[in-house]
C-alpha positions as CSV (number, residue, x, y, z in Angstrom):
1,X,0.0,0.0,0.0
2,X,1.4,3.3,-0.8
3,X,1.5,5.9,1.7
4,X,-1.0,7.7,0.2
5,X,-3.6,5.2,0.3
6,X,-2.6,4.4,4.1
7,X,-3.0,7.8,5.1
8,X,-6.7,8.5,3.3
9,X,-8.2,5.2,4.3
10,X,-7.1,5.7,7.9
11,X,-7.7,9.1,8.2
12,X,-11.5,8.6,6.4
13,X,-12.0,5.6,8.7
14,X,-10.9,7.9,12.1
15,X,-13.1,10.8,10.6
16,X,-16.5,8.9,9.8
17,X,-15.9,7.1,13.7
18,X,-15.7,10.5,15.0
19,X,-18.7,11.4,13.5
20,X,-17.9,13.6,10.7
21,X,-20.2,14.3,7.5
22,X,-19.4,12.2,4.1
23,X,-18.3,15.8,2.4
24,X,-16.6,16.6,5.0
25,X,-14.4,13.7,5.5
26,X,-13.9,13.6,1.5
27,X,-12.4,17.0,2.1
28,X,-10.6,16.6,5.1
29,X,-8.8,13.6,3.2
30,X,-7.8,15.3,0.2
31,X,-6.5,18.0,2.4
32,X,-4.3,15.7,4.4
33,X,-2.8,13.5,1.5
34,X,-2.4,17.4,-0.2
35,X,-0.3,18.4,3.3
36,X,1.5,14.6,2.8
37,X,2.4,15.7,-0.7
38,X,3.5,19.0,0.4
39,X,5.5,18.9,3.4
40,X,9.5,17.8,2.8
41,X,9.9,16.9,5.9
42,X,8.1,15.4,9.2
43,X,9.2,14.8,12.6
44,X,10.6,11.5,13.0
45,X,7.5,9.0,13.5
46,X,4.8,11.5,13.5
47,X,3.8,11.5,9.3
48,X,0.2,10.3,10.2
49,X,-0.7,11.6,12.9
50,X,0.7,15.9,11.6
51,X,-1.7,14.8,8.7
52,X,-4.8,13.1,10.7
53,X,-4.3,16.7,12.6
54,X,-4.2,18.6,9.2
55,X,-7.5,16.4,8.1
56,X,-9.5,17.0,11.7
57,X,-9.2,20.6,11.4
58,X,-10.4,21.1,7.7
59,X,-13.4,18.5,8.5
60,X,-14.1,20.8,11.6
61,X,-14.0,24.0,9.5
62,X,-16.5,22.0,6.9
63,X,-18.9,20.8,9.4
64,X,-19.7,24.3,10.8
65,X,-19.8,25.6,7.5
66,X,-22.4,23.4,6.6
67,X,-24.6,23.7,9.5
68,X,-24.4,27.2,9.1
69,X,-25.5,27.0,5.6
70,X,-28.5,24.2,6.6
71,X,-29.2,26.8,9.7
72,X,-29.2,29.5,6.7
73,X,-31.6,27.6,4.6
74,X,-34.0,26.2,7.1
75,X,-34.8,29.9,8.4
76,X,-35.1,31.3,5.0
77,X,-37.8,28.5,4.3
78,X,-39.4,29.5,7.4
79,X,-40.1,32.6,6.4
80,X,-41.3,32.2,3.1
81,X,-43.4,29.4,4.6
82,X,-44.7,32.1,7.1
């Protein structure tokens, strides 16, 4: 398996247990392979685990955004339904 793979099947596996959205996780996972593909150098041991902490805060970031947006959408259908 090429570290690629290892690091967006484990990070998508950790995200979906920890209860993050389908989109988000997507995201979160392209970010961290992205920050893999990016960086020249990690600290000895810690390749995963700087990228599973790349990956949770983009899928945080993404989760609020979209409840903001369903928040957004659900009052504007109040309204019009009003």
């Amino acid at each position: 398996m090429h570290p690629k793979e290892f690091i967006d099947r484990n990070v998508r596996q950790i995200l979906l247990a920890a209860g993050f959205s389908d989109e988000a996780t997507h995201q979160a996972c392209k970010e961290a392979v992205s920050h893999y593909e990016k960086t020249p150098a990690f600290r000895k041991g810690a390749v995963f685990s700087e990228c599973l902490r790349v990956a949770k805060r983009m899928a945080k970031i993404l989760q609020k955004k979209q409840r903001q947006q369903e928040r957004a959408e659900s009052k504007k259908k109040g309204k019009v339904a009003a």
